[in-house]
C-alpha positions as CSV (number, residue, x, y, z in Angstrom):
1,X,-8.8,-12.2,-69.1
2,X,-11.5,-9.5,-67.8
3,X,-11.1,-8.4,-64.7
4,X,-13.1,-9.9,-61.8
5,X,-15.6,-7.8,-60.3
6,X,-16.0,-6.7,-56.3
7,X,-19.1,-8.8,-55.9
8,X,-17.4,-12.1,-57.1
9,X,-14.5,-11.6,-55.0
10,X,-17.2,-10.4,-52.0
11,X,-19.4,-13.4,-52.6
12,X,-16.3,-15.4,-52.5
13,X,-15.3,-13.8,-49.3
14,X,-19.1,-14.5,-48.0
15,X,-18.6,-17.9,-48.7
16,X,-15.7,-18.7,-46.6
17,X,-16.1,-16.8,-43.7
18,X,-19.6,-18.8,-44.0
19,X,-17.4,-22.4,-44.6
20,X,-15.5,-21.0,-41.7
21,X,-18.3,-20.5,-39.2
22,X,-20.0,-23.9,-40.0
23,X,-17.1,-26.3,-40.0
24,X,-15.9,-28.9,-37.1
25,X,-13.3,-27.9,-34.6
26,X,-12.9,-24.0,-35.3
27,X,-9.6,-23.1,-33.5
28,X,-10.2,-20.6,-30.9
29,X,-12.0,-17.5,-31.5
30,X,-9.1,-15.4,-30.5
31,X,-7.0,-17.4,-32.6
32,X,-8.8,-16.7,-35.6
33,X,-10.8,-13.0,-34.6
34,X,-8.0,-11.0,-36.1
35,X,-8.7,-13.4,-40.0
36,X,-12.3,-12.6,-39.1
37,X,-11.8,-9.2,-39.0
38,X,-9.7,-8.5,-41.7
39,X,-11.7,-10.5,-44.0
40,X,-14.8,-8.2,-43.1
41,X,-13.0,-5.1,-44.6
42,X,-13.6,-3.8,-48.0
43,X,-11.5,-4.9,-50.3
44,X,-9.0,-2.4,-52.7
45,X,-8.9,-3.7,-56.6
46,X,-5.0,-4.4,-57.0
47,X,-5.0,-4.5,-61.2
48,X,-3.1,-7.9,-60.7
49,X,-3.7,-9.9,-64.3
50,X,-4.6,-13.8,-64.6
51,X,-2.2,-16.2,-65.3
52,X,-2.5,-19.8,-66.3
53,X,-1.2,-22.4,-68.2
54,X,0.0,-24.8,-65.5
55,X,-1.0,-28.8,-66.5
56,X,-2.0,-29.4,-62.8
57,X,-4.9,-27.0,-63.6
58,X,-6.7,-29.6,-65.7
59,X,-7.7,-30.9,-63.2
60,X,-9.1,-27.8,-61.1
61,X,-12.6,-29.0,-62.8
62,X,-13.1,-32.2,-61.1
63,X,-11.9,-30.3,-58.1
64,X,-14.5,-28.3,-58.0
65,X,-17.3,-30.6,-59.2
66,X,-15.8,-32.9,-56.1
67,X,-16.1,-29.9,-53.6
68,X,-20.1,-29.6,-54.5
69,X,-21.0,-33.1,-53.0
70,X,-19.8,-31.2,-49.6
71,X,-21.4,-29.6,-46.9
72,X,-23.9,-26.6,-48.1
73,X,-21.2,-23.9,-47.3
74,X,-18.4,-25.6,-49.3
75,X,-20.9,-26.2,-52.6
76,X,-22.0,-22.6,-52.4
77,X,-17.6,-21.7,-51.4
78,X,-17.1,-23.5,-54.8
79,X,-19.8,-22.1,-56.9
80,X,-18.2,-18.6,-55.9
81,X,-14.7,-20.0,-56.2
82,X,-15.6,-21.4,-59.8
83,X,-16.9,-17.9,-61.2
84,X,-13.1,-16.4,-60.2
85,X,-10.8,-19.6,-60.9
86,X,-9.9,-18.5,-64.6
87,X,-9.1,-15.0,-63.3
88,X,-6.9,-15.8,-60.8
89,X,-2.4,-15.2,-61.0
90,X,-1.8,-19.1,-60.6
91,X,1.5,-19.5,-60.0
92,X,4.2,-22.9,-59.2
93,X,6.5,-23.0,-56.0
94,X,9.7,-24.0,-57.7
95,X,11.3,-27.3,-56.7
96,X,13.1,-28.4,-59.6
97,X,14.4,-31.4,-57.6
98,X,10.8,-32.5,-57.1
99,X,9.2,-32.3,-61.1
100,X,6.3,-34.3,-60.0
101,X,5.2,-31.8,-57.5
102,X,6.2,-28.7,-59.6
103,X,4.1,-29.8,-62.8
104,X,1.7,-31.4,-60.2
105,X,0.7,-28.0,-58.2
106,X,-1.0,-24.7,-58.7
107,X,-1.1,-21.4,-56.1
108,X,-3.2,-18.6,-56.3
109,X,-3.7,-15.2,-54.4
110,X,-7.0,-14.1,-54.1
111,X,-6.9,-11.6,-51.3
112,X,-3.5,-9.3,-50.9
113,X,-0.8,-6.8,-52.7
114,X,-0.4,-10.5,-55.5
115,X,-4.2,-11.3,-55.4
116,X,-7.3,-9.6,-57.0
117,X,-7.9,-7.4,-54.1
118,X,-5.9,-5.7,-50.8
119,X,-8.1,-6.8,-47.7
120,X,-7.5,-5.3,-44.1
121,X,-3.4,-6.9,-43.6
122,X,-4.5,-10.5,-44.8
123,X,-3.7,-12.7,-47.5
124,X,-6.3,-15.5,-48.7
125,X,-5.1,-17.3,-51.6
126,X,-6.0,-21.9,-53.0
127,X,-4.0,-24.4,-53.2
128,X,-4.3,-26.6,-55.9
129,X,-2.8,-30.3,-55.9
130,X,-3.5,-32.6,-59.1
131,X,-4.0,-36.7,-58.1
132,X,-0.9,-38.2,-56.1
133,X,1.2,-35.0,-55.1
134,X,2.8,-34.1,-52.2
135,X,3.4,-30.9,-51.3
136,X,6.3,-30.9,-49.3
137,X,7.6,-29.8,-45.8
138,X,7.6,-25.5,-45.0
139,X,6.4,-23.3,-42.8
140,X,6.1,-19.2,-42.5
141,X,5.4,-16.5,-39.7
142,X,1.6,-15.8,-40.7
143,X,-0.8,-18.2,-39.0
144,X,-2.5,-20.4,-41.7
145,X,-6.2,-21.4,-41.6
146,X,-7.0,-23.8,-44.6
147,X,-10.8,-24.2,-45.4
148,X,-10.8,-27.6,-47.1
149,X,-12.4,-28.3,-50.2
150,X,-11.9,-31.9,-51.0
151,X,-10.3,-35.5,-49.9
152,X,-6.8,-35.2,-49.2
153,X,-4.4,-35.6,-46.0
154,X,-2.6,-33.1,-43.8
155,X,0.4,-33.3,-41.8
156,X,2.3,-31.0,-39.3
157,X,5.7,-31.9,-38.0
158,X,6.2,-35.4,-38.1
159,X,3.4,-36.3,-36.8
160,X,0.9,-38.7,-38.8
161,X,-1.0,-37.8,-41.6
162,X,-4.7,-36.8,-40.8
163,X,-8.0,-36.2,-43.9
164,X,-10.2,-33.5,-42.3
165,X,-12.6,-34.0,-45.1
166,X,-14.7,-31.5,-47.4
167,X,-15.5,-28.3,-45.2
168,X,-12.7,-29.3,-42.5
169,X,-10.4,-26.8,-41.0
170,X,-6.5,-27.1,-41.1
171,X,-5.0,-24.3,-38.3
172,X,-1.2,-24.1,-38.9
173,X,0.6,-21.9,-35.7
174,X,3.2,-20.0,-36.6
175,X,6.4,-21.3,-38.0
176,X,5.1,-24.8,-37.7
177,X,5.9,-27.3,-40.2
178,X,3.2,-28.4,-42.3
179,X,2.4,-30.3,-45.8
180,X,-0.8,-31.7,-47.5
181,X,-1.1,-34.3,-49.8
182,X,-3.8,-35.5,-52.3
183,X,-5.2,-39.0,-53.3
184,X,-6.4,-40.7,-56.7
185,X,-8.7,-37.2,-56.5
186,X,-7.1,-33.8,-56.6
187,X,-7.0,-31.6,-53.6
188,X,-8.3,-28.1,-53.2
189,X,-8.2,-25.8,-50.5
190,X,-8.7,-21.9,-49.7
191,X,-6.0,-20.8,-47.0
192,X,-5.4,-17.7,-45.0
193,X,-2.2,-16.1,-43.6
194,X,-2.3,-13.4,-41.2
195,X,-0.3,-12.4,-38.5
């Protein structure tokens, strides 16, 4: 795989924090100010390679043909996503007592010491689920911000399941238990950690 170029990854980077600023029910600024600001950083090339070959990624196509019939800052986050997705160190969460999600999923870093560039402390990175997986239960210590790029529900504790819809937001707190699930159509989303 060639490696992806500074603008791709930038124009990626323009297209969230864009997605970001236009969708419904932003958390609060000072929630989010420190993601802001890190994302505005120039980025560090980390010489991380691509890596494929997961089944759930046949379906990254209609994923991304889905997210253009969004809002005009998710089409234009997908067009960007779409020139990087090939380039990308997919990788699977391993739950070998759950084979429909492992061989149903696909992660990525984008942004961080695993993704295509280091960026100012944060770590930006897509989840990928292929038609009728869940991805189950965790949590971590970063604060999460998803930018959603597709159908698909979203859960936190136990309380009900929720579909934010194309160019949604998903804000996780930290350490709070969280999942997402897809439908007949496979889910996409860009998430951030940061702390």
């Amino acid at each position: 795989m060639n490696m992806v170029s500074h603008e791709t990854v930038q124009a990626l980077i323009d297209g969230l924090l864009s997605a970001i600023g236009a969708a419904p029910g932003v958390p609060h600024n000072s929630d989010i100010e420190p993601l802001l600001l890190a994302l505005k950083c120039e980025g560090e090339p980390t010489g991380v390679r691509a890596k494929g070959g997961m089944p759930a990624l046949d379906h990254l196509p209609v994923a991304i043909q889905n997210a253009g019939s969004g809002p005009d800052e998710i089409r234009s986050l997908a067009e960007s996503f779409e020139k990087l997705a090939d380039s990308l160190p997919w990788y699977q969460r391993q739950e070998p007592a759950l084979p429909d999600f492992m061989h149903g999923h696909a992660n990525a870093f984008i942004i961080g010491p695993q993704g295509l560039e280091e960026r100012g402390g944060v770590t930006v990175g897509v989840s990928f689920l292929a038609p009728g997986v869940e991805y189950p239960n965790h949590n971590h210590p970063p604060q999460e911000l998803y930018v959603v790029m597709s159908d698909g529900d979203w859960r936190q504790n136990d309380d009900p399941w929720h579909a934010p819809g194309l160019g949604g937001l998903v804000y996780n707190p930290a350490n709070i238990t969280h999942s997402m699930r897809s439908s007949q159509q496979p889910l996409l989303a860009i998430w951030c950690l940061w702390t």
